[in-house]
ROSE-4610 file (N, C-alpha, C; in Angstrom, 1 decimal, always signed):
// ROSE-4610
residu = [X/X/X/X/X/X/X/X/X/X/X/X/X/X/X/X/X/X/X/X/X/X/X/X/X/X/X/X/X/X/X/X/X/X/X/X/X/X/X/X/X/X/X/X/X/X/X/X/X/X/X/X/X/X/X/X/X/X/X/X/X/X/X/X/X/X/X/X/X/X/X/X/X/X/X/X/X/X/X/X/X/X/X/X/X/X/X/X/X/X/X/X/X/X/X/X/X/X/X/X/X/X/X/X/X/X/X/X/X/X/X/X/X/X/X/X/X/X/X/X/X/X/X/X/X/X/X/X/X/X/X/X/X/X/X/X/X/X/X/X/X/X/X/X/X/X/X/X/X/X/X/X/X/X/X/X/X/X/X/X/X/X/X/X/X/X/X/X/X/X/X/X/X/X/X/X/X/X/X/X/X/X/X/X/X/X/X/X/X/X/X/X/X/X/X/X/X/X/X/X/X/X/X/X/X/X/X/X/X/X/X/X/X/X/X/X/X/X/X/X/X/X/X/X/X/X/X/X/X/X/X/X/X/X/X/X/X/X/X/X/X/X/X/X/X/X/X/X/X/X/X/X/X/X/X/X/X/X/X/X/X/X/X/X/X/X/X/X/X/X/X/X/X/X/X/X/X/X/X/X/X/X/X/X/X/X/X/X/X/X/X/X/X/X/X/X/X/X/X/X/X/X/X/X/X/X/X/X/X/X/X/X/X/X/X/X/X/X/X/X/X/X/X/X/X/X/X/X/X/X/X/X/X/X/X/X/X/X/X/X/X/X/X/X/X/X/X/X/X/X/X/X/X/X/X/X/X/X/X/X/X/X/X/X/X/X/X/X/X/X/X/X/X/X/X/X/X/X/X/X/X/X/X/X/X/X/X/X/X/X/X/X/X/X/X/X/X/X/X/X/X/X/X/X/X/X/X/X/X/X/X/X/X/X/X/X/X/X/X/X/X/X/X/X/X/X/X/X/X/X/X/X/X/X/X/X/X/X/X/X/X/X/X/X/X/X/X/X/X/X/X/X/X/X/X/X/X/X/X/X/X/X/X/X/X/X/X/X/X/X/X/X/X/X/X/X/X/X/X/X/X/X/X/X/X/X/X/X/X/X/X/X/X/X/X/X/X/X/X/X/X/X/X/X/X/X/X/X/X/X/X/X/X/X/X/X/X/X/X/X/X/X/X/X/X/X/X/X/X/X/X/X/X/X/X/X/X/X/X/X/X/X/X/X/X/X/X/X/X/X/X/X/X/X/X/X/X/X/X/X/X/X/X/X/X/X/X/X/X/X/X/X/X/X/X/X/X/X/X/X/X/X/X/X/X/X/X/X/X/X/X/X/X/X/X/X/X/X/X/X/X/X/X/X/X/X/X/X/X/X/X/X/X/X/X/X/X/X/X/X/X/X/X/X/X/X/X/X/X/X/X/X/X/X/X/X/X/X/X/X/X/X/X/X/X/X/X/X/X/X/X/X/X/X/X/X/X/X/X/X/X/X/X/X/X/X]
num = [1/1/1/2/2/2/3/3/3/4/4/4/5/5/5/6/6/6/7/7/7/8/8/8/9/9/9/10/10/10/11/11/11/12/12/12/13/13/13/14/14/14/15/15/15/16/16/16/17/17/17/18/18/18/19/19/19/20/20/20/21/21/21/22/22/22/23/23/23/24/24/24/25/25/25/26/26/26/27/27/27/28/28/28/29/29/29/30/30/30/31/31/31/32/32/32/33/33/33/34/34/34/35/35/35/36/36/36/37/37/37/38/38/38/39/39/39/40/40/40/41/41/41/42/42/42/43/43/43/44/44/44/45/45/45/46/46/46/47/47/47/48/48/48/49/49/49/50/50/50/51/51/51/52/52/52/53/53/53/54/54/54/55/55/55/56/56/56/57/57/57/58/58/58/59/59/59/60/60/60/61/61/61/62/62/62/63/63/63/64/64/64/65/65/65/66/66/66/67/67/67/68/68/68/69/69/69/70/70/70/71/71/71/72/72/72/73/73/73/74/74/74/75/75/75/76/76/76/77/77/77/78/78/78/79/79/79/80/80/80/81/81/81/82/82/82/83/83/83/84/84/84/85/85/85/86/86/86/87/87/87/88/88/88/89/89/89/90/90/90/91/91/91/92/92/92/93/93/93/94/94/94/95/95/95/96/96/96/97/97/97/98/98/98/99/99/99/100/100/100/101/101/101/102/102/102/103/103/103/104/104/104/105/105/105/106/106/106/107/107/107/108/108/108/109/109/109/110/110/110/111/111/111/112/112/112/113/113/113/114/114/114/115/115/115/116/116/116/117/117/117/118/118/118/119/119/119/120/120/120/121/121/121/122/122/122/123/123/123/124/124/124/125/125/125/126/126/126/127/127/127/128/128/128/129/129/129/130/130/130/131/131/131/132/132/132/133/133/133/134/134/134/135/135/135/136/136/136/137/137/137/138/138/138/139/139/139/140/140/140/141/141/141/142/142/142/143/143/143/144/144/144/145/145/145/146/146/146/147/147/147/148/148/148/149/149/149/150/150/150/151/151/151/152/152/152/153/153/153/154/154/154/155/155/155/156/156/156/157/157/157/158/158/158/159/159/159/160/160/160/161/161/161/162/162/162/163/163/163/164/164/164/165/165/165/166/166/166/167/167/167/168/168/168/169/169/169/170/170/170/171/171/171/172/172/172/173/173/173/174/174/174/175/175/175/176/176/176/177/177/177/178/178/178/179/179/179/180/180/180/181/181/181/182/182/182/183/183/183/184/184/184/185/185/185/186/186/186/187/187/187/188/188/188/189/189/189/190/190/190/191/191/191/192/192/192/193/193/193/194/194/194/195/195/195/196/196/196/197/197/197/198/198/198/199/199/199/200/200/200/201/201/201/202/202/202/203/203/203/204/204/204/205/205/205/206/206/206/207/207/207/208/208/208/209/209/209/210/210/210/211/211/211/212/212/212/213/213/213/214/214/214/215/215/215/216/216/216/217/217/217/218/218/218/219/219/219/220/220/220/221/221/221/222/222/222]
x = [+0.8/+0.0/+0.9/+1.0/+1.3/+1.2/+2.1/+1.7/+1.1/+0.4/-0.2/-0.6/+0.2/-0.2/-0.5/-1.8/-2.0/-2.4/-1.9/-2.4/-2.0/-0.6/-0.2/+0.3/-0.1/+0.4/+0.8/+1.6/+2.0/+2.6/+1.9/+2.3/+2.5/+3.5/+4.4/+3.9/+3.0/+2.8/+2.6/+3.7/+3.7/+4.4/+5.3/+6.2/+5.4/+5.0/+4.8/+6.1/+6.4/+7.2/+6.8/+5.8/+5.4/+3.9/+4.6/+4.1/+3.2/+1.7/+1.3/+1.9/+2.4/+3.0/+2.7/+2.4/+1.7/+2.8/+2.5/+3.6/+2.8/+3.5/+3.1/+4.4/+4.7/+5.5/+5.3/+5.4/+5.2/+5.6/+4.9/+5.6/+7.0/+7.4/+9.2/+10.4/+9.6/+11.0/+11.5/+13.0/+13.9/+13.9/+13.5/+13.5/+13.7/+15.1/+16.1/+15.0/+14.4/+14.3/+15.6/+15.9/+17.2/+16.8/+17.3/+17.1/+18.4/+18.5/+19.4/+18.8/+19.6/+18.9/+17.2/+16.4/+15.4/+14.6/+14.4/+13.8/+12.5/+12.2/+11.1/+10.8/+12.1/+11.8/+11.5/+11.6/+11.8/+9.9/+9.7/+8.0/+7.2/+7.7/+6.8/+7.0/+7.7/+8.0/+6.8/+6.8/+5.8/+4.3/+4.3/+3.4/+2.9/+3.5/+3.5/+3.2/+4.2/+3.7/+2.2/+2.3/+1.0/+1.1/+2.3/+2.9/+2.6/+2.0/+1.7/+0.2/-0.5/-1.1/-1.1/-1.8/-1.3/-2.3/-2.1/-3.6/-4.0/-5.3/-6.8/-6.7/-7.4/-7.3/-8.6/-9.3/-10.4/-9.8/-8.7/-8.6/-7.0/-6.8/-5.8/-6.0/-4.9/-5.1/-4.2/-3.9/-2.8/-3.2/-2.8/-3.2/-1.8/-1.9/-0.8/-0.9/+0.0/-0.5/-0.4/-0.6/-0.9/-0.2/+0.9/+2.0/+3.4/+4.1/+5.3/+6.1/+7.7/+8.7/+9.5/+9.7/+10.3/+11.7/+12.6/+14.3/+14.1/+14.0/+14.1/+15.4/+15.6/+17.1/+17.7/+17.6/+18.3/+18.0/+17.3/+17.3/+17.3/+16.3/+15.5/+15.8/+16.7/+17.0/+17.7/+17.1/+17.7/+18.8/+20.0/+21.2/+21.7/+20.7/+20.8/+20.4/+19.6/+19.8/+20.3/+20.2/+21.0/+20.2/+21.4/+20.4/+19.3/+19.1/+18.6/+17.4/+17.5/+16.3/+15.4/+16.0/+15.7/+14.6/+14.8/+14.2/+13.1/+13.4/+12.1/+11.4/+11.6/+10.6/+10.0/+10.4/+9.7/+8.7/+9.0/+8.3/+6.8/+7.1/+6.3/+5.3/+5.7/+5.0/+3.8/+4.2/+3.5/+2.6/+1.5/+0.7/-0.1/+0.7/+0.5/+1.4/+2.5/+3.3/+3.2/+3.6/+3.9/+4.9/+4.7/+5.6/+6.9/+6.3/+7.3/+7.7/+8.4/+8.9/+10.4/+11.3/+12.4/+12.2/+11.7/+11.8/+12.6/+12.8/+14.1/+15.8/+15.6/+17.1/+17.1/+15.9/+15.8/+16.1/+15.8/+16.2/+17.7/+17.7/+19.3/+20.2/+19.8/+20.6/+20.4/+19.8/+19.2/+19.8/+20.1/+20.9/+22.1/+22.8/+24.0/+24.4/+23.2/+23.7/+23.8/+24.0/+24.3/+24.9/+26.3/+27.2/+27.2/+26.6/+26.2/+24.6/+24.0/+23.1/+23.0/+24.6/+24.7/+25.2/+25.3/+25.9/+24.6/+25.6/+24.6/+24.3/+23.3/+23.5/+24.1/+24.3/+25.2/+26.7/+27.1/+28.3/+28.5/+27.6/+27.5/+28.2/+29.0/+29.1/+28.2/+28.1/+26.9/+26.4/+27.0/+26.9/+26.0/+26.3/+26.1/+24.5/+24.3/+23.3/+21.9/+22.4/+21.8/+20.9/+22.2/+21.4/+20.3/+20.2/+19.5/+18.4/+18.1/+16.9/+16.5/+17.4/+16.5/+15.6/+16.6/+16.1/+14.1/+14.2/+13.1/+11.9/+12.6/+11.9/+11.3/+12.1/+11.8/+10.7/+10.2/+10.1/+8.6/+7.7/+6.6/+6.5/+7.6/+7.4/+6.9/+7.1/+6.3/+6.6/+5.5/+5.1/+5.8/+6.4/+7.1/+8.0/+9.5/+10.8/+10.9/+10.6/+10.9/+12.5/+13.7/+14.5/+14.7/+15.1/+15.6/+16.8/+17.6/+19.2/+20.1/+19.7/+20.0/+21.5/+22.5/+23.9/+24.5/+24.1/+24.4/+25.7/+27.0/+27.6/+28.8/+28.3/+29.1/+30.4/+31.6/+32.9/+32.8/+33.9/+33.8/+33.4/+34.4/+33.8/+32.1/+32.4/+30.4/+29.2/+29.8/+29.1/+28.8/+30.4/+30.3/+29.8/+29.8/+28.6/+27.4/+26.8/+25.3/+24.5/+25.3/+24.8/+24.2/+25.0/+24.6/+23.7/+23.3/+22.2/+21.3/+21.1/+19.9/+19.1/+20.2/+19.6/+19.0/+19.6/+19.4/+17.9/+17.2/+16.2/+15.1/+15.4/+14.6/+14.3/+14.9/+14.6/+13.3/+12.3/+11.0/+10.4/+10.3/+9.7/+10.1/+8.5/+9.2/+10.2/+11.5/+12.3/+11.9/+11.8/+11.8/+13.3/+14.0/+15.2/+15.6/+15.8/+15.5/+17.4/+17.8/+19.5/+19.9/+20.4/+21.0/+22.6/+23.0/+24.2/+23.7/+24.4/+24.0/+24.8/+25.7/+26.1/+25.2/+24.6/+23.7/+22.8/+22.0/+21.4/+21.7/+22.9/+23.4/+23.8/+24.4/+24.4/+23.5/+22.3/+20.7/+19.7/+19.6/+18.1/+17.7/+16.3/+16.5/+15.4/+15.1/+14.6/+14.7/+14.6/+15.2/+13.9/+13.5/+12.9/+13.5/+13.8/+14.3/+13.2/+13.6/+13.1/+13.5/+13.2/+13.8/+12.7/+12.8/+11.7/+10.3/+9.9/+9.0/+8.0/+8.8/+8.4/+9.0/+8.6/+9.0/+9.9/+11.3/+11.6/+12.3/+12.6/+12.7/+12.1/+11.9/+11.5/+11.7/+12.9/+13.0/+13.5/+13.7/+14.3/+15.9/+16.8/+18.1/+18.6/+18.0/+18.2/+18.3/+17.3/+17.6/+18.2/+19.2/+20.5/+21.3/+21.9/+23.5/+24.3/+24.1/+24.6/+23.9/+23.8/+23.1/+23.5/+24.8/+25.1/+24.8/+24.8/+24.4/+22.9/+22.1/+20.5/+20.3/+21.1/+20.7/+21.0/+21.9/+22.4/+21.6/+20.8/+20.3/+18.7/+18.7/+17.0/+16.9/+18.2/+18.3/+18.6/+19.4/+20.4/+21.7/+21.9/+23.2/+24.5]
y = [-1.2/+0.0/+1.2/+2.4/+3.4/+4.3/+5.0/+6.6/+7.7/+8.5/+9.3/+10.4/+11.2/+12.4/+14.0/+14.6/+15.8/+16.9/+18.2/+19.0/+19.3/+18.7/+18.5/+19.6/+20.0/+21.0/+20.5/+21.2/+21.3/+21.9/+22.8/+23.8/+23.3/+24.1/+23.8/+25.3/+25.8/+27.1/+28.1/+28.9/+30.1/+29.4/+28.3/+27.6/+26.9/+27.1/+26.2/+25.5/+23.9/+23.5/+22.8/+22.0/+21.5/+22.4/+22.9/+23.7/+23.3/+22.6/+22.4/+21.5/+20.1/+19.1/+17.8/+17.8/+16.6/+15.9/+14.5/+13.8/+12.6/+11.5/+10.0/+9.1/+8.3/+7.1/+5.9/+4.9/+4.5/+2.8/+2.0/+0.7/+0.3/+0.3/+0.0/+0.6/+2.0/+3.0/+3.3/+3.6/+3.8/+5.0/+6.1/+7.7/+8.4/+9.0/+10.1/+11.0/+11.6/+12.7/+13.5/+14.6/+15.1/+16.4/+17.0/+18.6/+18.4/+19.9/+20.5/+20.4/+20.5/+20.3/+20.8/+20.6/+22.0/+22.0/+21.4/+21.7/+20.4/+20.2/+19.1/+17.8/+17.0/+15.9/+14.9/+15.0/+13.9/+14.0/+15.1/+15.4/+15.0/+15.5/+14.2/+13.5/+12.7/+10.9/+10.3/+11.5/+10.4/+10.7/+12.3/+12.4/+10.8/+10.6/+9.7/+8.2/+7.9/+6.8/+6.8/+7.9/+8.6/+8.9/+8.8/+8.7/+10.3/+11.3/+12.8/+13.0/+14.0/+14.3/+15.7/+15.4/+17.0/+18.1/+19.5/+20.6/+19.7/+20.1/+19.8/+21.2/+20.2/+21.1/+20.2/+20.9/+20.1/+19.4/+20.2/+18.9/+17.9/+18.1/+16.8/+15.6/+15.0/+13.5/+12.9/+11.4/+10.6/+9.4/+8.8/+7.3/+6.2/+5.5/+5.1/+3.2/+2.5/+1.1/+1.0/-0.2/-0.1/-0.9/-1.4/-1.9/-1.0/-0.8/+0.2/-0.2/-0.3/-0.1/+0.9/+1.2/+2.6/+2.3/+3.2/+3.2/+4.7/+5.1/+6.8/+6.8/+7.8/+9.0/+8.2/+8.1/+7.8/+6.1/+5.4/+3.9/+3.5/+3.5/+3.4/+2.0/+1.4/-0.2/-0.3/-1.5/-2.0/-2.8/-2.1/-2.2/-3.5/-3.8/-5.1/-6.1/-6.1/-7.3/-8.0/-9.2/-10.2/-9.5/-9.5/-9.5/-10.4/-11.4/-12.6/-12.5/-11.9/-12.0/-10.6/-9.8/-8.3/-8.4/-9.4/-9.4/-10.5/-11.2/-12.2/-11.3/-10.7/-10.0/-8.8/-8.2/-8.0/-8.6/-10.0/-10.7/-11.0/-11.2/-11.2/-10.4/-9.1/-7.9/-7.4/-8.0/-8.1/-9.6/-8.9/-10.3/-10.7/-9.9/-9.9/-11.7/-11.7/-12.6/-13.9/-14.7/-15.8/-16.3/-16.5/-16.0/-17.4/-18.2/-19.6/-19.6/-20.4/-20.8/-19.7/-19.3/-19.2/-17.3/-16.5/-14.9/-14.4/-14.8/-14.0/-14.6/-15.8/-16.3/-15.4/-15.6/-15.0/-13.6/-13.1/-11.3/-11.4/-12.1/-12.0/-12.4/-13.4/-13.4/-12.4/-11.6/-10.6/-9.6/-9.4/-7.8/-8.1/-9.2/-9.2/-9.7/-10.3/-10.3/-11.8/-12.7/-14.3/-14.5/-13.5/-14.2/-13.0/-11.9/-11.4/-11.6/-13.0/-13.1/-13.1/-13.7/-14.2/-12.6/-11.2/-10.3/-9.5/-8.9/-7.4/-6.4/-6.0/-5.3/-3.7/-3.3/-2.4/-3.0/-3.6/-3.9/-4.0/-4.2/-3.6/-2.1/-2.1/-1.0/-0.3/+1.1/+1.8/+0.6/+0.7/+0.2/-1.2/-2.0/-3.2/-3.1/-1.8/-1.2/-1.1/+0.0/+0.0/-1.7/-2.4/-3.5/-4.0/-3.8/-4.7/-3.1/-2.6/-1.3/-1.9/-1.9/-2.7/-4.1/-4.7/-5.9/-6.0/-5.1/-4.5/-4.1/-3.1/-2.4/-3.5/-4.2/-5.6/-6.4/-6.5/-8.0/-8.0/-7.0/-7.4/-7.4/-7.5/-7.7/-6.8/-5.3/-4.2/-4.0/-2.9/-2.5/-1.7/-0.8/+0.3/+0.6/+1.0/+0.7/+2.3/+3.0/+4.5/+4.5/+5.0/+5.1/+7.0/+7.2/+8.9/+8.6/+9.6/+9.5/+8.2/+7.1/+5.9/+6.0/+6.4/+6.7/+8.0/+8.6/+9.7/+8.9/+9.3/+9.6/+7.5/+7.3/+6.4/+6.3/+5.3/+6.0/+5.1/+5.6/+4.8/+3.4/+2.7/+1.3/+0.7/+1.5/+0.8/+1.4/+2.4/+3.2/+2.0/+1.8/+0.8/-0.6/-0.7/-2.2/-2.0/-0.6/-0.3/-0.4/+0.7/+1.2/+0.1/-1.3/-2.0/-2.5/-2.9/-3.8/-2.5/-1.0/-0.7/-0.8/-0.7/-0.4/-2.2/-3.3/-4.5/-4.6/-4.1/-3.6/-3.9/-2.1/-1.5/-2.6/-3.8/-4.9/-5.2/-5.8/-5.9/-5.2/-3.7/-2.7/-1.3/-0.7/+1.1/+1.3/+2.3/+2.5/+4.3/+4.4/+6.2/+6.4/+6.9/+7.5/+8.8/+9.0/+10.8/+11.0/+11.8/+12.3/+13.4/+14.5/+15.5/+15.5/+13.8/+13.9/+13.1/+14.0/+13.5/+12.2/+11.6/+10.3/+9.4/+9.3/+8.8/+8.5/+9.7/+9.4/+8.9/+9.4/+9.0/+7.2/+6.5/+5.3/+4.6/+4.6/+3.8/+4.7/+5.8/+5.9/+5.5/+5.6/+5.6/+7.3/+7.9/+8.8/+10.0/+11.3/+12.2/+13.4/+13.6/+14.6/+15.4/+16.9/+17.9/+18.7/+18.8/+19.5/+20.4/+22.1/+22.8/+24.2/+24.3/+25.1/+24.6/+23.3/+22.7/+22.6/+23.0/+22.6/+21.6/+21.6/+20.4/+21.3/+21.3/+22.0/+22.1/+19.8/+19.4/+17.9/+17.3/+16.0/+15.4/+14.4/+13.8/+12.6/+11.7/+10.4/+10.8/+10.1/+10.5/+10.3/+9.4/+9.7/+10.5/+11.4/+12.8/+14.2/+13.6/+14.4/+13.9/+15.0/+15.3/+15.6/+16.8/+16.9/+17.6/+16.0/+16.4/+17.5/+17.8/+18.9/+20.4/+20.4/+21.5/+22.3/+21.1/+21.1/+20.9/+20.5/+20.7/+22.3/+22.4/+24.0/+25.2/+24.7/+25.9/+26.2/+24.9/+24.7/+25.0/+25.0/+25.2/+26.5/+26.8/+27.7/+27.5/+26.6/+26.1/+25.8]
z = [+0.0/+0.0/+0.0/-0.7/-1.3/+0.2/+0.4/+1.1/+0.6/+1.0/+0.4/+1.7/+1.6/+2.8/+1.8/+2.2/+1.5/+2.5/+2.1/+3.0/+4.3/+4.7/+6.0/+7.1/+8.0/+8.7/+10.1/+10.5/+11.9/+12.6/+14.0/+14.5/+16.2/+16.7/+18.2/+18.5/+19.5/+19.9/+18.9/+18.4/+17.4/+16.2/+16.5/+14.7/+14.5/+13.2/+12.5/+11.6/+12.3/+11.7/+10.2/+9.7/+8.4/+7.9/+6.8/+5.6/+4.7/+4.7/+3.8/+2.5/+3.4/+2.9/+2.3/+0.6/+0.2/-0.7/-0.5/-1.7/-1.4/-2.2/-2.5/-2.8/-1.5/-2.2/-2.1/-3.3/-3.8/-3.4/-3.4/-2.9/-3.1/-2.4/-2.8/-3.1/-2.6/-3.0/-1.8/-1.4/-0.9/-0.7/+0.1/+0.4/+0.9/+0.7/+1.4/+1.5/+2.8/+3.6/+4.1/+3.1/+3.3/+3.8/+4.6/+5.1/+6.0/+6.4/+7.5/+8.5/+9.7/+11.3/+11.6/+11.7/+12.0/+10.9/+9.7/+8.6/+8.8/+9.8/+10.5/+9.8/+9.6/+9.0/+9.8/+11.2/+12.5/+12.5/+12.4/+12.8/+11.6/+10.6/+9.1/+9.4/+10.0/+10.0/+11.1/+12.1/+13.4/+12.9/+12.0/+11.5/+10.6/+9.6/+8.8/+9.7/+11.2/+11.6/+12.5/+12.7/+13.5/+15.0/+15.5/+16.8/+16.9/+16.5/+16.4/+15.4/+15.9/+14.9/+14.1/+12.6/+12.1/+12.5/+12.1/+12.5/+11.3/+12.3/+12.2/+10.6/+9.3/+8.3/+7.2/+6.6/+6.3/+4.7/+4.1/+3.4/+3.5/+4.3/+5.2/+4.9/+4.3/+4.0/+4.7/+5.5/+5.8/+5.4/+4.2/+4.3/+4.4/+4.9/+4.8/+5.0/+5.2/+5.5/+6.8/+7.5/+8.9/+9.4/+8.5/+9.5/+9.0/+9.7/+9.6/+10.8/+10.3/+11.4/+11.8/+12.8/+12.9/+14.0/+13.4/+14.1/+14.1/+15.5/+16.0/+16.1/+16.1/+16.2/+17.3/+18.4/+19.7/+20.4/+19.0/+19.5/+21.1/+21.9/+23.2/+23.2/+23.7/+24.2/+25.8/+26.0/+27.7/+27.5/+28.2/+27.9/+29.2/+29.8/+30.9/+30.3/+29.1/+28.6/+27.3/+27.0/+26.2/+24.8/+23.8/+22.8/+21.9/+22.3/+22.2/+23.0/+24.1/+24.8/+24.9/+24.3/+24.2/+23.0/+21.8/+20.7/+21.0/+21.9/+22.2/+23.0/+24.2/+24.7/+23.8/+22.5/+21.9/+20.8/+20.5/+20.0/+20.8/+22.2/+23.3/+23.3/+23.2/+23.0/+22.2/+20.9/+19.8/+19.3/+20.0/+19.9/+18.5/+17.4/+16.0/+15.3/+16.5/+15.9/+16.5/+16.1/+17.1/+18.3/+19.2/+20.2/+19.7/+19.5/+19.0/+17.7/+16.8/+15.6/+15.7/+14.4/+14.3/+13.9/+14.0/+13.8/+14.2/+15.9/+16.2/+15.6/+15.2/+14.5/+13.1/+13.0/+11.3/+11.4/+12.5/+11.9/+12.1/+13.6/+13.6/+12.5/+12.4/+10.7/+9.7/+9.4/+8.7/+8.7/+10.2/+10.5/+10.8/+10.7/+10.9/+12.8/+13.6/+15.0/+15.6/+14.9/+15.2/+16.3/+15.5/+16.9/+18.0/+18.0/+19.3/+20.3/+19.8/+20.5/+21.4/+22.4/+23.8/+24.5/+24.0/+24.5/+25.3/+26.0/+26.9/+25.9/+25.5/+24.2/+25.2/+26.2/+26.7/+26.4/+25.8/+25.7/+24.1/+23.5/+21.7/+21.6/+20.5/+19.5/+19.6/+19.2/+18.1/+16.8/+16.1/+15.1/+15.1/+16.4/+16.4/+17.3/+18.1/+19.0/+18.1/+16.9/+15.3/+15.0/+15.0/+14.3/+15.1/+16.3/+17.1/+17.2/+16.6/+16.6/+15.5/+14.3/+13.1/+13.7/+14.3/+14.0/+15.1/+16.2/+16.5/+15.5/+14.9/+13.8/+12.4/+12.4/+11.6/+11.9/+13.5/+14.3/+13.5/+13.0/+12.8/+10.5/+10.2/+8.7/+8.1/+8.4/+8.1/+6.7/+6.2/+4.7/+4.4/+5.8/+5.3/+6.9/+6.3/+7.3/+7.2/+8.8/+8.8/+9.8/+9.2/+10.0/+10.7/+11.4/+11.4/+12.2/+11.5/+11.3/+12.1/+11.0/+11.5/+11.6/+11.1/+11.1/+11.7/+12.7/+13.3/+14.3/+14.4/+15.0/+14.8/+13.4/+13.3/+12.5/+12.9/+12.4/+10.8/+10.0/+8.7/+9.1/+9.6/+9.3/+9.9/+10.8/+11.4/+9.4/+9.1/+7.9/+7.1/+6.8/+5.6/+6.1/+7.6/+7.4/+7.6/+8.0/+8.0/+6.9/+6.1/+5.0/+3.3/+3.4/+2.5/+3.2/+4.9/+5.1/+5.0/+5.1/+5.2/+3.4/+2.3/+1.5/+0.5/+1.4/+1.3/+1.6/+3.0/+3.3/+2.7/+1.5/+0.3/-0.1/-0.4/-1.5/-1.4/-0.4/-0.2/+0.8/+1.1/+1.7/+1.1/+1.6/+1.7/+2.4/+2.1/+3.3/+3.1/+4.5/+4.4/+5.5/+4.9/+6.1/+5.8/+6.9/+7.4/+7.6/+7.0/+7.1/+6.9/+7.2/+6.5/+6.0/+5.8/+5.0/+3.6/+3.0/+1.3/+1.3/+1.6/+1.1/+1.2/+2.1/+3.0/+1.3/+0.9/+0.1/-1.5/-1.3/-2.8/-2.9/-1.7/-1.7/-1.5/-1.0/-0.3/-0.9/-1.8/-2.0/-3.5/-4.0/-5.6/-5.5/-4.3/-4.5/-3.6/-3.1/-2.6/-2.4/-0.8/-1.1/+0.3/-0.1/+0.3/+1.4/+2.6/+3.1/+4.3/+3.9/+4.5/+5.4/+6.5/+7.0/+6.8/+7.0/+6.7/+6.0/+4.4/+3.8/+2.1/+1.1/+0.3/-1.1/-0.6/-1.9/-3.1/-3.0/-4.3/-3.6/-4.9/-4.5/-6.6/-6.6/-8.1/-7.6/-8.0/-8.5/-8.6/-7.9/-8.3/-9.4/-10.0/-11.8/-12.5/-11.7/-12.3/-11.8/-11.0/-10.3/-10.4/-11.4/-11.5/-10.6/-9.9/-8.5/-7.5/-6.5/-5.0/-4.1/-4.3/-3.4/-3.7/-5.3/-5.9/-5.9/-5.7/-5.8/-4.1/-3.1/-1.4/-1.5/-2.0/-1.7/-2.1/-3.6/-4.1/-3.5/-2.7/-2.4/-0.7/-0.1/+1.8/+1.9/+0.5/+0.8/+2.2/+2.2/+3.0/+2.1]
């Protein structure tokens, strides 16, 4: 099922941080949410999961599917426990799944955490912290994978082993990820939408960019 949000507003006291924000994506695309700090891409996204709601505006659309995974900015896990048993008690959780059979081996294999099942996940990497938020964000087989700034404050090498599993992902879901570093999008997206001061002020297919840094600059002005 497709996204489709029209009309979208949202205001904090006197800011309005999202501007009258409509787009559509499409089953299976990969989509860089690019802005600079501030340009409210963190607030479309809970918009979009519905963890917020938008003003009240009579022609306001949110449609969206009704299963979605989400990896927030600051990945909220219990660092006392195993990672093995962190992902079962979320299986537990979700009375959508089956608490028995093989899900939790399967993501682990999936994200890369086999051989750290038996760890404290306080004693993981960043990098390795990451996987075990996907593998969360995974547990119910969602229609669409929302990450926000899934790679903030990782060194080259955690990059280069994040970055092929998130765009591995894309393969059978929406991914929406939220970043304000262009690499980010130029390696994992096939599509790019720009937003600055909340609102939308490019949105193409990277196909048809020549250069991303040229077209963030002329549309942030950064």
């Amino acid at each position: 099922m497709p996204i489709r949000l029209a009309h979208i507003n949202k205001t904090f006291g006197q800011q309005q941080v999202l501007k009258d924000i409509s787009l559509s994506i499409a089953d299976g695309e990969v989509v860089g949410l690019l802005g600079p700090n501030g340009a409210g891409k963190s607030t479309l996204m809970k918009i979009i999961l519905g963890l917020w709601k938008a003003d009240a505006h009579p022609e306001s659309v949110r449609d969206v599917p009704a299963e979605m995974g989400y990896l927030p900015e600051n990945n909220p896990l219990y660092n006392e426990m195993y990672v093995r048993e962190y992902l079962e008690f979320i299986q537990r959780l979700n009375k959508k799944i089956p608490a028995h059979g093989n899900r939790v081996n399967e993501l682990m294999e999936r994200v890369g955490l086999t051989q750290e099942a038996n760890k404290r996940i306080g004693q993981l990497s960043k990098g390795y912290r990451q996987r075990v938020g996907l593998a969360q964000a995974l547990m119910q087989d969602p229609d669409v994978l929302i990450l926000d700034e899934p790679t903030t404050g990782f060194d080259p090498n955690q990059l280069a082993e994040i970055r092929p599993l998130i765009k591995q992902l894309g393969q059978d879901r929406t991914v929406i990820l939220s970043t304000h570093i262009l690499q980010e999008v130029r390696e994992m997206c096939s599509r790019v939408i720009i937003l600055d001061h909340g609102e939308i002020k490019a949105d193409l297919p990277m196909t048809e960019i020549t250069n991303l840094e040229e077209l963030f600059h002329q549309t942030t002005n950064n």
